[in-house]
C-alpha positions as CSV (number, residue, x, y, z in Angstrom):
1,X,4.0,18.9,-5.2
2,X,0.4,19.3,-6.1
3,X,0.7,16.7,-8.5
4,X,1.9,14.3,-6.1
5,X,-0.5,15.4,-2.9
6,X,-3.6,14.9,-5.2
7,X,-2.3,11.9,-6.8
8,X,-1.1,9.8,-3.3
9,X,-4.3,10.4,-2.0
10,X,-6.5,8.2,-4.7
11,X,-3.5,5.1,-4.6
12,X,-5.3,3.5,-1.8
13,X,-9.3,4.5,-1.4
14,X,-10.5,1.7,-4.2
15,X,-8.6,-1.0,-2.1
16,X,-9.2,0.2,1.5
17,X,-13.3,0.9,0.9
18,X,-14.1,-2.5,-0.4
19,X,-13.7,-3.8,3.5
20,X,-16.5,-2.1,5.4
21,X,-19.1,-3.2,2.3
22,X,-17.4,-6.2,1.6
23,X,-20.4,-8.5,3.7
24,X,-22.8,-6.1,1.6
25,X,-20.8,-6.7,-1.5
26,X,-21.0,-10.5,-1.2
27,X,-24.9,-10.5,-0.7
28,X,-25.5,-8.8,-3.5
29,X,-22.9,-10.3,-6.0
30,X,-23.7,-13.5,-4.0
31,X,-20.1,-14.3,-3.6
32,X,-18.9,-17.0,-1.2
33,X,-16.2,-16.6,1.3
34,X,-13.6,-17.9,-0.8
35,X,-14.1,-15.7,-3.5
36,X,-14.0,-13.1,-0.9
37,X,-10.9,-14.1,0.6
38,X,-9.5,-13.2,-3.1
39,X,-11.3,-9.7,-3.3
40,X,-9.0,-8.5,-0.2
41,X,-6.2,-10.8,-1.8
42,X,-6.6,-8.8,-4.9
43,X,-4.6,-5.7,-3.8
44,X,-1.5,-7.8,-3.0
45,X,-1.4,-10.1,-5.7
46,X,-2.2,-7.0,-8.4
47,X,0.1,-4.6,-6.6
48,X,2.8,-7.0,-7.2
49,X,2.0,-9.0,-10.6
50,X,1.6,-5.6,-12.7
51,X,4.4,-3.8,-10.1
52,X,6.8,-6.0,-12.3
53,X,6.0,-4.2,-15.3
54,X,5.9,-0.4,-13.9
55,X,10.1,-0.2,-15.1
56,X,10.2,-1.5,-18.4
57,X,6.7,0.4,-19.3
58,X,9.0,3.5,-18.3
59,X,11.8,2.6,-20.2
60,X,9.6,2.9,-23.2
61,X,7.2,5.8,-23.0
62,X,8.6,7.8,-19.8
63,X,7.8,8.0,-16.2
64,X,5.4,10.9,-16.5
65,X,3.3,9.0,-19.6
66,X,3.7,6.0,-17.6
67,X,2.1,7.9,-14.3
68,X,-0.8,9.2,-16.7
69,X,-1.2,5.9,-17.7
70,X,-2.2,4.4,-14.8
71,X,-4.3,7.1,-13.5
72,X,-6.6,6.3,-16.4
73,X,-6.6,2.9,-15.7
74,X,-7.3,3.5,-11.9
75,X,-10.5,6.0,-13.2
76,X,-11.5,3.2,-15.6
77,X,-11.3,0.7,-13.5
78,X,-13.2,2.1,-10.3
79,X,-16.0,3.5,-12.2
80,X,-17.1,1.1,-14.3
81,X,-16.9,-2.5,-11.8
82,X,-19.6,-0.6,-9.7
83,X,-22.0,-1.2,-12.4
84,X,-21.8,-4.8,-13.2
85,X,-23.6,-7.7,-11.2
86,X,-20.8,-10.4,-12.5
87,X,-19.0,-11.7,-10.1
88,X,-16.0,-12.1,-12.8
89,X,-15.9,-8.7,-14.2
90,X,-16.6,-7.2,-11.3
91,X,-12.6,-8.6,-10.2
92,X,-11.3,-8.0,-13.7
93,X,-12.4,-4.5,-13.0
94,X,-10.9,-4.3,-9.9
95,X,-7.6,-5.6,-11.1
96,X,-7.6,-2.4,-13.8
97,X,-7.9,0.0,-11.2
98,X,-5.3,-1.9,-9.1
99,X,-2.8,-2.0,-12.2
100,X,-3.1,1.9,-12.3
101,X,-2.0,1.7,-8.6
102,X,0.8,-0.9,-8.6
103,X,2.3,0.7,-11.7
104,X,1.9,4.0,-9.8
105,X,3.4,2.7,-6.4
106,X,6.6,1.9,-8.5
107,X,7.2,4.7,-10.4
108,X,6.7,7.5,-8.3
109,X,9.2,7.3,-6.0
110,X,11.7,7.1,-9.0
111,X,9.9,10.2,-10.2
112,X,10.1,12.3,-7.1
113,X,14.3,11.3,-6.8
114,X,14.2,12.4,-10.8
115,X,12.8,15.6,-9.5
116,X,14.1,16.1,-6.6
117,X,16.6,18.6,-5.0
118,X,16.9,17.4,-1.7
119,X,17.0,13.5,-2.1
120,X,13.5,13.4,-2.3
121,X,12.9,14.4,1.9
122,X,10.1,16.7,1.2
123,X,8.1,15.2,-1.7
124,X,8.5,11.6,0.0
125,X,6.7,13.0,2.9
126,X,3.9,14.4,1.2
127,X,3.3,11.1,-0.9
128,X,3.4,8.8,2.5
129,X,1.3,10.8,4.2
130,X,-1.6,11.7,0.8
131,X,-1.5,7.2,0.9
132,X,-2.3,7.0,4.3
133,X,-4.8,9.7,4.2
134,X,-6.5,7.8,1.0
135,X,-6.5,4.9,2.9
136,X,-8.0,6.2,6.0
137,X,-10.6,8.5,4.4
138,X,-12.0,4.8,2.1
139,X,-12.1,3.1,5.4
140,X,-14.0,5.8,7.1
141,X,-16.5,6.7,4.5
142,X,-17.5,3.7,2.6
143,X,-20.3,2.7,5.5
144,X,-21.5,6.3,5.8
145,X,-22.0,6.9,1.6
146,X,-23.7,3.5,1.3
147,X,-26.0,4.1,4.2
148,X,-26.7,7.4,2.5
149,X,-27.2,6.2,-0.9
150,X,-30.1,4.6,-2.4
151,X,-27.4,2.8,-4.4
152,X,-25.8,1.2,-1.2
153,X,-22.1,0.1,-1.7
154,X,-22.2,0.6,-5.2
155,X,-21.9,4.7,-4.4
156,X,-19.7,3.3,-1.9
157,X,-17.0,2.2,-4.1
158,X,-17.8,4.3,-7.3
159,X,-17.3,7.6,-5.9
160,X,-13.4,7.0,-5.6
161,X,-13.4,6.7,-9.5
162,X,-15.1,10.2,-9.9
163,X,-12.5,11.7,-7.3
164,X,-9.7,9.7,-8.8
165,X,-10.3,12.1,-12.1
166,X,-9.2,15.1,-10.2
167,X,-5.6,13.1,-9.8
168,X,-5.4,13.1,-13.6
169,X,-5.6,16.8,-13.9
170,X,-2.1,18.4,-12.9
171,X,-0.1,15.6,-14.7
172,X,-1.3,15.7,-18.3
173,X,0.6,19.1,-18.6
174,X,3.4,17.7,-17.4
175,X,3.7,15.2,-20.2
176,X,5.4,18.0,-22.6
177,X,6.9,20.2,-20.1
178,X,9.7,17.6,-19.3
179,X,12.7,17.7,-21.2
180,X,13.8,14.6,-22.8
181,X,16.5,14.1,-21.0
182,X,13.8,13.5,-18.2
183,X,11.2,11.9,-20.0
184,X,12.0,8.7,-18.5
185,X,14.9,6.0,-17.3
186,X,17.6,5.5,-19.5
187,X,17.1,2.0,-21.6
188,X,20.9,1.5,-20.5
189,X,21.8,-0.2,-17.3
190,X,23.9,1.7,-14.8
191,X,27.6,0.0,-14.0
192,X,26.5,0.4,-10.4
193,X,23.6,-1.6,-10.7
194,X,23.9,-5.2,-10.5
195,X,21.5,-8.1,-9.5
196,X,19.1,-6.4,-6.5
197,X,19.1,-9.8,-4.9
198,X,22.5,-9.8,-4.1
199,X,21.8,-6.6,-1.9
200,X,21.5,-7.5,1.5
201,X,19.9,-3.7,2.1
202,X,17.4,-4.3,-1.0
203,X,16.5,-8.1,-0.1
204,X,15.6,-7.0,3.6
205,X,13.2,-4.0,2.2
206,X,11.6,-6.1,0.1
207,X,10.9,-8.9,3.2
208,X,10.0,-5.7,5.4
209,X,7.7,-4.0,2.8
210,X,5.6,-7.5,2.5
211,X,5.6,-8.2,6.0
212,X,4.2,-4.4,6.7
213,X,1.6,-4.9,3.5
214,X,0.5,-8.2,4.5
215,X,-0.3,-6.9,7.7
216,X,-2.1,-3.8,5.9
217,X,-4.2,-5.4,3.6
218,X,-5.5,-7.8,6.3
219,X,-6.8,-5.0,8.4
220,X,-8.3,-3.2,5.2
221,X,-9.9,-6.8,4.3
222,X,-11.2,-8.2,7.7
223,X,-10.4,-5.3,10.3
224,X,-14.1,-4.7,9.8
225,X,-15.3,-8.2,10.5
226,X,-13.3,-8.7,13.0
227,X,-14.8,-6.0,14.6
228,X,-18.5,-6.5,13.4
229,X,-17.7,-9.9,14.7
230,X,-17.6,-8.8,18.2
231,X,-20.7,-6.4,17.7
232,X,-20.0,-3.3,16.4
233,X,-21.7,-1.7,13.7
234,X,-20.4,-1.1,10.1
235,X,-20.2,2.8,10.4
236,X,-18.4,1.8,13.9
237,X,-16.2,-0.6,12.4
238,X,-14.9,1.3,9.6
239,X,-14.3,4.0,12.0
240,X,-11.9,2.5,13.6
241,X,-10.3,1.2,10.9
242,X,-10.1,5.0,9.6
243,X,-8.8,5.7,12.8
244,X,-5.9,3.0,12.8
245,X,-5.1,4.3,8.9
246,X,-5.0,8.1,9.6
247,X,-2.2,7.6,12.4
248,X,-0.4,6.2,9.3
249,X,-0.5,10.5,8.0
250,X,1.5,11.0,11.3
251,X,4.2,8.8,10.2
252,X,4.0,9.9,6.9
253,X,5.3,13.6,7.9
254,X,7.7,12.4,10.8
255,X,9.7,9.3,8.9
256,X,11.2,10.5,6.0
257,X,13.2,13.0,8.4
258,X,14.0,10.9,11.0
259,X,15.1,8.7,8.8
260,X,17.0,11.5,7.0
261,X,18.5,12.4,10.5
262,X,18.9,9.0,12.4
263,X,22.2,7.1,12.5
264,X,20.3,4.1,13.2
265,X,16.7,3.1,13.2
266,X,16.5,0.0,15.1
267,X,14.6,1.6,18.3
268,X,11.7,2.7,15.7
269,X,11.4,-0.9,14.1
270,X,11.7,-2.5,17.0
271,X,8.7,-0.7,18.7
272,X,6.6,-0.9,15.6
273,X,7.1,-4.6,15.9
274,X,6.0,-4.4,19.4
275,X,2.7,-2.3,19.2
276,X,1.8,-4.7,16.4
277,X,2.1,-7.5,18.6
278,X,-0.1,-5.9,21.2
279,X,-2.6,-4.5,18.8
280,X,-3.5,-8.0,18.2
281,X,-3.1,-9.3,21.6
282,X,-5.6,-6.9,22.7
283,X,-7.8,-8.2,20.0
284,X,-7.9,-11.2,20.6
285,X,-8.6,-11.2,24.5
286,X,-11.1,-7.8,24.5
287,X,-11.8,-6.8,20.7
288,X,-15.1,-4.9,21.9
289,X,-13.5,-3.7,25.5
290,X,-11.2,-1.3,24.1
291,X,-11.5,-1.3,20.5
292,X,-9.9,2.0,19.9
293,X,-6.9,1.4,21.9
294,X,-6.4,-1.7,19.5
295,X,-7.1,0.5,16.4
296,X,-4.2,3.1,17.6
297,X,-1.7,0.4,18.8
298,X,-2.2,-1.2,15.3
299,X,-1.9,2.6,13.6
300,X,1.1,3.5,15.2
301,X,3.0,-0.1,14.3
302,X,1.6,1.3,10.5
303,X,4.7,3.9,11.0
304,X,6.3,1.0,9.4
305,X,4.6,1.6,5.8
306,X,6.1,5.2,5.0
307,X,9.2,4.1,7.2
308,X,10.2,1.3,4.1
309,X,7.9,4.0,1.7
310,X,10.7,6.8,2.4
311,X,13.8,4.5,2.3
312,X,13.3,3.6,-1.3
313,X,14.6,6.8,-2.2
314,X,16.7,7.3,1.1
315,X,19.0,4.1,0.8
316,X,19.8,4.8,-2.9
317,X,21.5,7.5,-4.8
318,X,20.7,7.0,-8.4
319,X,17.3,7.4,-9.9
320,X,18.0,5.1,-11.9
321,X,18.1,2.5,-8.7
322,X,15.3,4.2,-7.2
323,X,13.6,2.9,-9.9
324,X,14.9,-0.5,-9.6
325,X,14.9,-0.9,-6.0
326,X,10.9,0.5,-6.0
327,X,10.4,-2.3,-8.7
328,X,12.1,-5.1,-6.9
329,X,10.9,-4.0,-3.2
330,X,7.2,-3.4,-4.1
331,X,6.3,-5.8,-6.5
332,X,7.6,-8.6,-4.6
333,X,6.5,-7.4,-1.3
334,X,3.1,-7.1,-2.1
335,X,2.9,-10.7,-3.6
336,X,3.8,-12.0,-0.2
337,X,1.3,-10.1,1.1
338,X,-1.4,-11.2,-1.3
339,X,-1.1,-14.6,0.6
340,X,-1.8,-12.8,3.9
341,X,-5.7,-11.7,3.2
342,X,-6.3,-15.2,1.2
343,X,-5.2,-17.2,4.4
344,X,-7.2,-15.0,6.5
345,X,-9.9,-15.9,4.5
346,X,-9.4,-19.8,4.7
347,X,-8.9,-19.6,8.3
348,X,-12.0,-17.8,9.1
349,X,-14.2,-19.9,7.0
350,X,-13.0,-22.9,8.0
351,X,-13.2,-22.2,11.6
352,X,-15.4,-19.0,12.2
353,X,-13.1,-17.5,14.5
354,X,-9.9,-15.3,14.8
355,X,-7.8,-17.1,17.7
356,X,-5.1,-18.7,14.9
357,X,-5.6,-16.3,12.7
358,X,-4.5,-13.3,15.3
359,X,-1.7,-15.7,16.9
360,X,0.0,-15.7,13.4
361,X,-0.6,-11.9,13.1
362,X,1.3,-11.7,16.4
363,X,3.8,-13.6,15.2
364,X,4.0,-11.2,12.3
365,X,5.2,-8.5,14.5
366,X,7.9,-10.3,16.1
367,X,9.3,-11.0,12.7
368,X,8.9,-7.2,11.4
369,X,10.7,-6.5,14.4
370,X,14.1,-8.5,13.6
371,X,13.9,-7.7,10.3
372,X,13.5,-3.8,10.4
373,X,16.8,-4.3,12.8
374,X,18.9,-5.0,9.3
375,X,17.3,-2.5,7.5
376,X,17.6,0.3,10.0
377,X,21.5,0.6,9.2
378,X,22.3,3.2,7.5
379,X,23.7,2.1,4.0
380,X,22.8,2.4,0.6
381,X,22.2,-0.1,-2.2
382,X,24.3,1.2,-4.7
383,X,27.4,0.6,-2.7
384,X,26.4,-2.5,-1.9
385,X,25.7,-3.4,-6.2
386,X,29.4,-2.3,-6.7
387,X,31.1,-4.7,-9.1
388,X,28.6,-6.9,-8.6
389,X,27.1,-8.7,-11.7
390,X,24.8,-7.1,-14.0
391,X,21.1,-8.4,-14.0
C-alpha cells in the first residue's frame, strides 16, 4: 500500500507543473507557440506511444522490475531536462520521464489485481486518489517554488525529480520478495482473451479514457493561460488549477466503491458530462467573474478519470486481462488525447482567443456523456472475449 501511495503520487507532478511556468519556460528556452503546443501534447502522445510497450516489457523481466524500471527513468528524466537550455533535449528529456509514467500507468493496475484480495477495491482507491493528488500538488506549487527560487521554473520543475526518488525506495525490495510465480504475466495468452477490439466494454473505455485525458491535459497545458488570459496572476492561476485537480482525490476515494456497489453508473457519467459542459460555459462568458466556481465544476466532471481508472481492474477478472485491457485502454486513449493540447495550441495561436476552442471543449462533454452511458453497464471483458479470436 505504501508502495503504491508514494508511487501514484509522482505519476503526474512532471506533466501537471510544466503549465503554470510554461510562458516562463518559453522565454527562456525561447520556444514558439507551436513548439509549445507539443510540450503540453507531450504527455498524451508519450503516455500512449511507450503505454504500448508497458505489457511485453513485463512479459520479459516482470511487473515489479518493470515498475522499478520506470521509476528510474521518471528520476532521470525530471532531473536532468531542468539543466539544459536546448530546446530539443529539453523534450527528449521530458519524454524519459514520461516513458517512466506511461509504462507505469499500465502496469500498475495489473499489479495491484496480481496482488490483490479484494478485486483490487482498496489499492485502486489509493492509486486514483495519490494521481490526483500529484497532479494537484504540480499545479499548485510550480508558481510559488519558482517565485521563491533564484532558479525560477527550473526549481520549478526539478524538484519533482528529487521527490520522485522517494517513490523508488519501497519497490526495490520488492524485486526478490515476489515469488516467481508472480514475477510477472505469463508469456502465454489466456483462452479467454481474444482481440480487445472486439470488446464492446473495452473499445468504450478506451474512447472514454481519451476523451477524460484529452480533457485533462488541456487544463494542465492552457488552464493557466486561459486564466492569466483574463487577468489573473500565475500563483492565482495555478491555484485554481490545483483546486480543480484536488477534487479529483475526492473521486479517487468515493469511485472505486460506488462502482463496486452500483448496478448501473449512467447517472454518474451522465452528470460528469454535464458539469464539464458548464465548467466551460462559464469560462467562456465570465472566466474572471467566478473563476473558482469554473475550477470546481471542471474538478468534479474529473470524477471521470479514477471512474475509467478503477474499472480497468473492476470490469475484468483475470490479471492477466487487467493487464491487457490497461495496455489497450491507456495507450490508446492517451494518443487521442495528445491531439487535444496540440489543437489547443493551433487554435490559440492562430486566433488569440478561446471562443472555438471552449465550444469544442463543450462539445467534449456531451460526448463523454453518451459514451460513459455504455460503459456504466455492469459487465466484464472477459465474458465478452469468450471464444472470440486470439490476438
Amino acid at each position: 500500500m505504501l508502495a503504491i501511495i508514494i508511487l501514484s503520487v509522482n505519476l503526474r507532478p512532471g506533466a501537471s507543473s510544466l503549465g503554470p511556468v510554461l510562458e516562463e519556460l518559453r522565454s527562456a528556452l525561447g520556444m514558439g507557440g507551436a513548439t509549445a503546443g507539443v510540450v503540453t501534447a507531450l504527455p498524451g502522445l508519450c503516455f500512449g506511444a511507450f503505454g504500448l510497450l508497458a505489457v511485453g516489457l513485463a512479459r520479459r523481466i516482470g511487473l515489479t522490475a518493470g515498475i522499478v524500471l520506470s521509476i528510474v527513468a521518471l528520476i532521470l528524466g525530471l532531473s536532468l531536462r531542468v539543466l539544459t537550455g536546448s530546446v530539443g533535449l529539453f523534450l527528449v528529456l521530458t519524454a524519459l520521464a514520461l516513458a517512466g509514467m506511461a509504462v507505469c500507468n499500465v502496469l500498475v493496475p495489473a499489479w495491484i489485481k496480481l496482488h490483490s484480495r479484494d478485486g483490487g477495491v482498496l489499492l485502486m482507491t489509493f492509486y486514483g486518489a495519490g494521481l490526483t493528488l500529484g497532479g494537484a500538488l504540480g499545479s499548485l506549487l510550480a508558481a510559488p517554488i519558482g517565485d521563491a527560487s533564484s532558479y525560477g521554473w527550473r526549481a520549478a520543475l526539478g524538484v519533482w525529480g528529487v521527490v520522485a526518488l522517494i517513490a523508488l525506495l519501497p519497490w526495490v525490495p520488492m524485486l526478490g520478495g515476489e515469488r516467481r510465480s508472480r514475477r510477472g504475466l505469463s508469456r502465454a495468452r489466456p483462452t479467454q482473451v481474444g482481440r480487445l477490439v472486439a470488446s464492446p466494454t473495452a473499445v468504450a473505455l478506451m474512447l472514454l479514457f481519451g476523451i477524460q485525458s484529452m480533457n485533462a491535459y488541456v487544463q494542465f497545458g492552457w488552464l493557466p493561460q486561459i486564466y492569466r488570459d483574463a487577468g489573473l496572476s500565475a500563483v492565482h492561476a495555478g491555484a485554481l488549477v490545483a483546486l480543480l485537480t484536488s477534487l479529483g482525490i475526492v473521486g479517487g476515494l468515493v469511485m472505486p466503491t460506488v462502482i463496486d456497489r452500483s448496478d448501473n453508473l449512467g447517472p454518474w457519467l451522465v452528470t460528469m458530462g454535464a458539469l464539464s459542459v458548464s465548467g466551460y460555459l462559464g469560462l467562456l462568458l465570465a472566466p474572471a467573474t467566478l473563476p473558482w466556481l469554473w475550477a470546481v465544476l471542471l474538478g468534479l466532471a474529473g470524477f471521470a478519470f479514477p471512474t475509467t481508472i478503477a474499472l480497468i481492474t473492476a470490469r475484468t477478472r483475470d490479471a492477466q486481462v487487467t493487464a491487457r485491457l490497461s495496455g489497450f485502454v491507456q495507450p490508446v486513449g492517451y494518443i487521442m488525447a495528445a491531439i487535444g493540447p496540440m489543437v489547443v495550441g493551433m487554435i490559440y495561436g492562430a486566433t488569440g482567443g478561446w471562443t472555438i476552442v471552449l465550444s469544442l471543449l463543450m462539445a467534449s462533454g456531451v460526448a463523454l456523456a453518451l459514451i460513459g452511458l455504455r460503459v456504466a453497464r455492469p459487465v466484464f471483458v472477459d465474458d465478452e472475449l469468450v471464444d472470440r479470436p486470439q490476438s
